[in-house]
VEXDREN-2710 file (C-alpha; in Angstrom, 1 decimal):
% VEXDREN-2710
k/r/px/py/pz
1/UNK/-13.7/-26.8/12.2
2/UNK/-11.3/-28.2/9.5
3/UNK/-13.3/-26.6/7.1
4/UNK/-12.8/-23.2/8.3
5/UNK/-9.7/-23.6/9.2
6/UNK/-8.5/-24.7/5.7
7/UNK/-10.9/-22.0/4.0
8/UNK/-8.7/-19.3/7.0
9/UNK/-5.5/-20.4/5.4
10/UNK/-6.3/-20.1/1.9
11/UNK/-7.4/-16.8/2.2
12/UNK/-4.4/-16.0/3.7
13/UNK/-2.6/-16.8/1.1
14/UNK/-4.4/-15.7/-1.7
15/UNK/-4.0/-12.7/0.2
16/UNK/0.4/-12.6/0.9
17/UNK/0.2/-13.7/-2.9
18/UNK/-1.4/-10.8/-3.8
19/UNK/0.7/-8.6/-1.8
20/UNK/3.8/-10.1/-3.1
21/UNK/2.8/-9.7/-6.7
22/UNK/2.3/-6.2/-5.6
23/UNK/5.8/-5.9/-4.5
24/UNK/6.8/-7.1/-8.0
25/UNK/4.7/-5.1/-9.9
26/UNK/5.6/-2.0/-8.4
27/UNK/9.4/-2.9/-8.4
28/UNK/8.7/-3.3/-12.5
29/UNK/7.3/0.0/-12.5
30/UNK/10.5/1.5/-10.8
31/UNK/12.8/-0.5/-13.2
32/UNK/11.1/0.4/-16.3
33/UNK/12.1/4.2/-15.3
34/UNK/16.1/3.2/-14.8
35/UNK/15.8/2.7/-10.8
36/UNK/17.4/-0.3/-9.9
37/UNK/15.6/-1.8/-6.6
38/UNK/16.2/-4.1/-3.8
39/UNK/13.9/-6.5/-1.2
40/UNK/14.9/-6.7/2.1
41/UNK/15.6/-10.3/3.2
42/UNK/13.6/-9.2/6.2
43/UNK/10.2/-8.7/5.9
44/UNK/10.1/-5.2/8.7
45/UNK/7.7/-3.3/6.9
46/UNK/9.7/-2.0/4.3
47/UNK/9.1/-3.8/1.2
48/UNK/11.3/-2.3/-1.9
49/UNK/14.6/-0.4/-1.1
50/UNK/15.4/1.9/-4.2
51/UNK/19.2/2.2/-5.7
52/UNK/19.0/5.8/-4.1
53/UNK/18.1/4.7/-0.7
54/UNK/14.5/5.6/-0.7
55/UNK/12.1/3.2/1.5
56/UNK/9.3/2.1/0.4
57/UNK/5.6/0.5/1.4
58/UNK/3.5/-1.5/-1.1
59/UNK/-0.4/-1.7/-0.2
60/UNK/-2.5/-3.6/-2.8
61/UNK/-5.9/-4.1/-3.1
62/UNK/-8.0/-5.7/-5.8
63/UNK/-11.6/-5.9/-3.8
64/UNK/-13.6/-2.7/-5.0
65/UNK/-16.2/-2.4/-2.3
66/UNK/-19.6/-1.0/-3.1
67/UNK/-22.6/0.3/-0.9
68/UNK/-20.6/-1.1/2.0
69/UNK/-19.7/0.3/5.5
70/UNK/-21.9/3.5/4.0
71/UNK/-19.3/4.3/1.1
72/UNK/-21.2/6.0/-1.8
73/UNK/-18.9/4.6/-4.4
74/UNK/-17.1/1.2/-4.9
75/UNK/-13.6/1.9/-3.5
76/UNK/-10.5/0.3/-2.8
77/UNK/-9.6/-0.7/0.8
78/UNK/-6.2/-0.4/2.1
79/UNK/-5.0/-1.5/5.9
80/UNK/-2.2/0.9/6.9
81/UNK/-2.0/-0.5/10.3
82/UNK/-0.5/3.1/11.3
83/UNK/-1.8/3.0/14.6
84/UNK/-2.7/1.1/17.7
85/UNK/-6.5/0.1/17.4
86/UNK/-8.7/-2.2/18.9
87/UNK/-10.3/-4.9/16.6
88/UNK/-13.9/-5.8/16.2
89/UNK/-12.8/-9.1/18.5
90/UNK/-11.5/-6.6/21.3
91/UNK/-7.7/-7.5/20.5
92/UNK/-5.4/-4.5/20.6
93/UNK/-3.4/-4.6/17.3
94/UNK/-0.1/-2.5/17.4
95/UNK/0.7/-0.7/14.4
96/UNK/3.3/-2.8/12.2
97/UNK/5.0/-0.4/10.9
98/UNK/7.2/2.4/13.3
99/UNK/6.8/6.1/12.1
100/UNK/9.1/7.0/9.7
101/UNK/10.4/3.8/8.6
102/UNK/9.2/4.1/5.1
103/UNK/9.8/7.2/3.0
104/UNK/7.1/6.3/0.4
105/UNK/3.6/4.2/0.1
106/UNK/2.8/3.0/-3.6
107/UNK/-1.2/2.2/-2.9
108/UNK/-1.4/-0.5/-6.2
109/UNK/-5.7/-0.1/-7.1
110/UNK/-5.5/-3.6/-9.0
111/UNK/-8.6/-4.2/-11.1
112/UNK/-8.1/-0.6/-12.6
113/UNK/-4.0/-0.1/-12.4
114/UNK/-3.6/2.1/-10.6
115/UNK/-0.8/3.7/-8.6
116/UNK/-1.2/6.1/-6.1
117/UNK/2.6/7.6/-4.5
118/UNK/2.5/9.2/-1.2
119/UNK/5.0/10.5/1.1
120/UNK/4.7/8.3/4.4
121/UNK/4.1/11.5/6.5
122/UNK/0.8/11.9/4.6
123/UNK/-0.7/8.5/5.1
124/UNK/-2.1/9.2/9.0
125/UNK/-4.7/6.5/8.7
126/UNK/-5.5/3.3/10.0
127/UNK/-7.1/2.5/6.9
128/UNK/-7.0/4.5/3.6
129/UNK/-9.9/4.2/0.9
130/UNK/-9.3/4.8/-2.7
131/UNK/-13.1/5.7/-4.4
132/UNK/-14.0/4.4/-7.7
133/UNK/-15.8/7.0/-8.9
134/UNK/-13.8/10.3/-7.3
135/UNK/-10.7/9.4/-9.3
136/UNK/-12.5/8.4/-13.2
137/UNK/-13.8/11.8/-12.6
138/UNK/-10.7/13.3/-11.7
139/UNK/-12.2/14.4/-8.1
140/UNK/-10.2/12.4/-6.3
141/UNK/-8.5/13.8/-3.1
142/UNK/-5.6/11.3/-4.2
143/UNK/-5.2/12.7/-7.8
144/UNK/-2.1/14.6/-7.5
145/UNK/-0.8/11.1/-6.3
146/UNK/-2.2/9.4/-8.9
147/UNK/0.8/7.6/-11.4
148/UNK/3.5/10.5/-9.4
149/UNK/6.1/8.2/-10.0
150/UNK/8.6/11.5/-10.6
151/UNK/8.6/11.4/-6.4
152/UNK/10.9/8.3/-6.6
153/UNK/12.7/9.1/-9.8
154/UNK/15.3/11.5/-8.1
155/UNK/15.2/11.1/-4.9
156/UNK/17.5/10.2/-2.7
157/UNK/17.8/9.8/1.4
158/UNK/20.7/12.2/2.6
159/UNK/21.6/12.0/6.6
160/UNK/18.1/10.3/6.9
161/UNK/15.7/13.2/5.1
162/UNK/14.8/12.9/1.7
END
């Protein structure tokens, strides 16, 4: 029981640690282009505030998945947690973050770098799925997405609408 318990906890944090070195690397990202950014002190969902106002999400993932859960290609796993669901235990799992309290998601694709921008409206899904093998050959649903980070560069939120 110990066992499992300590094995629990370290996969929790190898986890945070890898979402937290997300944060950072897409708060890099957003320096290296002149946008100074901010972290809330308060972990509410929002994980990077921009000089301009802008709200912003970071999702990493570095576990390419292949020939799993009947995906075709390795992909990239992301938990959006948008809405209520039930888990496989039964538990009923509220979404953690409220609609429209982020303007942006950064999706951070580790082992291959990259970084997928989308407008919070956009990302309706419980869980979103990044494939491999869609986005080397340019397929990708996600391309337009793909490295966009112009769609923080200038904006700015105005009376709550960006």
């Amino acid at each position: 029981m110990a066992l499992e318990l300590v094995e629990i906890k370290a996969y929790m944090n190898e986890n945070r640690a890898l979402g937290q070195a997300g944060e950072y690397r897409v708060a890099s990202e957003l320096l290296k282009r002149g946008i100074n950014v901010f972290f809330p002190a308060v972990d509410t969902g929002v994980d990077i505030i921009t000089e301009h106002g802008l709200k912003i999400q970071v999702k990493t993932s570095n576990q390419e998945y292949s020939n799993t859960r009947g995906y075709k290609y390795p992909a990239y796993l992301f938990s959006t947690r948008k809405k209520k669901y039930v888990s496989s235990k039964g538990k009923t799992l509220r979404p953690r973050i409220k609609e429209g309290e982020v303007d942006f998601v950064v999706f951070w694709c580790v082992s291959h770098d990259w970084f997928f921008i989308i407008p919070d409206k956009e990302v309706s899904k419980t869980q979103l799925n990044i494939m491999v093998e869609p986005v080397e050959n340019n397929t990708s649903k996600y391309m337009p997405n793909l490295n966009s980070w112009h769609l923080l560069e200038k904006r700015s939120v105005t009376n709550g609408t960006i």
